[in-house]
N, C-alpha and C positions, 0 to 999 in steps of 0.2 A: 290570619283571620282578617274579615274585611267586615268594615262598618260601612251604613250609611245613614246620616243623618240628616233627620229632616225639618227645617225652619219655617214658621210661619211669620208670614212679613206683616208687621200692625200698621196701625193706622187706616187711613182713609186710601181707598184706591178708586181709577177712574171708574166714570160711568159707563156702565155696559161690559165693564173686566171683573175679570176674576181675581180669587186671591192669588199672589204666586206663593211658590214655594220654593226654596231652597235647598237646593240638592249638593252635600260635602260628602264625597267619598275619601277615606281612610283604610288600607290595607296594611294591615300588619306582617312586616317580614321576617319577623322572628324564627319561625318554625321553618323557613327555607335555611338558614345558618345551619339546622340541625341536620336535614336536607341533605346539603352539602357535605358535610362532614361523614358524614356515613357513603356517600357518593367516592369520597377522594378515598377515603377507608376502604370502599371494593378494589376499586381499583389497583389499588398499592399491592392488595391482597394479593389479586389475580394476574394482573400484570406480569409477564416476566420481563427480565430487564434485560437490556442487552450486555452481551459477555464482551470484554474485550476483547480486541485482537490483538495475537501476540507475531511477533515473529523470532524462527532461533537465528541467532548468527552463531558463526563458530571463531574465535579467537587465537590467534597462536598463544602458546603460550608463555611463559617467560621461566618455568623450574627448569633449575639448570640441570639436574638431575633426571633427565628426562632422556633416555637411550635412544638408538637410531630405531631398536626395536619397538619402541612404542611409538614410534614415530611412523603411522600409517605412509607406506610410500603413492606417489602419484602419477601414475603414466602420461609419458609427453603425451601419446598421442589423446587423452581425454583434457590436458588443460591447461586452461583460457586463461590467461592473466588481461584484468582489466587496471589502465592505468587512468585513475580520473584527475582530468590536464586545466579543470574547472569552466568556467560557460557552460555551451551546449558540447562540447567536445570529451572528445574520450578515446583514451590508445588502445589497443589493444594487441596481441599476437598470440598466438600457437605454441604450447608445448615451449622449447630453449628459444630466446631471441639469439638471432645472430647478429651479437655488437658491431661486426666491422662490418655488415650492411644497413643500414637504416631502414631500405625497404621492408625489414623483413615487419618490424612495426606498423601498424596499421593503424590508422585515423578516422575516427567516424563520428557519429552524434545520440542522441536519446531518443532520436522521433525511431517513428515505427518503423521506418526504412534504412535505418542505421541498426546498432547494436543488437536491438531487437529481432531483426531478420537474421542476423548472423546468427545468434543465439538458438532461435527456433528451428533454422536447421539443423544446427549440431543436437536438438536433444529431439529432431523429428519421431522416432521413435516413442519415447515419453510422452511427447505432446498427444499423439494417436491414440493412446493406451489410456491418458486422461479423459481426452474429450467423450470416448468409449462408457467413460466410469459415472462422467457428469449425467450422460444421457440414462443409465442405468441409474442414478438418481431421481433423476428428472419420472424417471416415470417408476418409482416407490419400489424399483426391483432389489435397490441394493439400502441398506439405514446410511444414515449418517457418519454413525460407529466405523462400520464397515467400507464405507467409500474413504475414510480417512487413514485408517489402516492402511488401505490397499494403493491410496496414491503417495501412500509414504515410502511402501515397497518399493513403487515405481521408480520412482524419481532419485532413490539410493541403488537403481541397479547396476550393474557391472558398467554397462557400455556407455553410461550416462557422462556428462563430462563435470567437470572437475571446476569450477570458477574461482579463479584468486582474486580479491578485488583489492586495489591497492589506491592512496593517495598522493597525488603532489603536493608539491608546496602553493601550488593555485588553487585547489578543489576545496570547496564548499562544503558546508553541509547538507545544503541541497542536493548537490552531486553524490554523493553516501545515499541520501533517501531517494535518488532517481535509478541507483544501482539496484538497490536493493528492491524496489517495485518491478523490476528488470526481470531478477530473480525469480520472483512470484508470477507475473507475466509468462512468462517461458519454461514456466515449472522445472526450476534447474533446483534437484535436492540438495545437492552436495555445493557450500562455498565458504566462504573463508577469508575475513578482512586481515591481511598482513601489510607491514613497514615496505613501503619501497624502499630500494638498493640502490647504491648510485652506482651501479652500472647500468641500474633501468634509466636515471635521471642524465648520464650520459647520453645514454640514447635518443632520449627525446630531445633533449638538446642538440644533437648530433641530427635528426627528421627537422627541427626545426630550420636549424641553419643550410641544411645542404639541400631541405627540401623547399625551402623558399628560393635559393639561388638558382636552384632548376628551371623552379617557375618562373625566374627573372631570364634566364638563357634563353627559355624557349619565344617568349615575347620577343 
């Protein structure tokens, strides 16, 4: 509520003037507190909040009791072993490495013309059949429910590949969370943090040294 009040000034004033007056406004802000509170009160009500986001990883795991039979097998030809070497760098190869060559190891990075592009080729198929699902989205053909479901199928299909993603002794944390955006990036359903072997850590050591010596030969 708002006051105003008003004063008359005494005494003598000049010649030819009037009285003044004194004009003090006073608004009371109480009833706005109440206002408010019923204001934050809708909102809470109404508001939905945001759900986190989850992601799954898949873990090897350590029961020793665990048969070959349960042990889903993985064809060379669908999978990718990623070795993170920490920096922007990152190994990778195909299906068996072959130790007594180093080439067979490959070298690349996180930008979009590294890892990324190799990746999106191997799961080009998926990616199509996504972007297909997003736009059936996009325009209220398919629920939410139902595009979720159906890019889960996808992305677990037959032909889809296979990602190991593995750490050195250099890689970061960072490097884990750059992988794994990688993942989601290139809608790779299937992947799986495991222990590097030191016959993978041979081999990088093995690209390192013979593949820096090259570079020094050919200078």
């Amino acid at each position: 509520m708002s006051e105003i009040q008003t004063n008359d000034t005494g005494g003598k004033h000049k010649k030819g003037g009037s009285k003044q007056k004194k004009i003090s406004v006073f608004v009371d802000f109480t009833p706005m507190v109440d206002m408010n509170m019923l204001l934050i009160t809708f909102f809470m009500l109404c508001t939905s909040l945001s759900k986190p986001q989850t992601m799954e990883i898949s873990m090897p795991s350590n029961d020793k009791k665990l048969s070959k039979d349960d042990q889903p097998p993985v064809k060379a030809s669908q999978a990718i072993t990623l070795v993170l070497s920490g920096g922007d760098s990152v190994f990778y190869y195909e299906g068996l490495p072959n130790y007594k060559d180093y080439k067979s190891l490959k070298l690349t990075s996180y930008s979009a013309d590294g890892i990324r592009e190799f990746l999106l080729k191997r799961n080009t198929e998926a990616v199509i059949k996504i972007n297909e699902l997003k736009e059936k989205k996009a325009q209220l053909k398919i629920s939410q429910d139902q595009y979720t479901k159906q890019a889960s199928e996808i992305k677990g299909g037959k032909n889809t590949p296979v990602v190991i993603i593995k750490a050195a002794d250099q890689a970061t944390y960072k490097n884990l969370i750059d992988a794994l955006d990688e993942m989601q990036i290139c809608n790779i359903g299937k992947y799986v943090i495991d222990k590097i072997t030191p016959s993978e850590k041979f081999l990088i050591k093995n690209y390192q040294t013979k593949g820096a010596l090259s570079a020094n030969t050919a200078k």
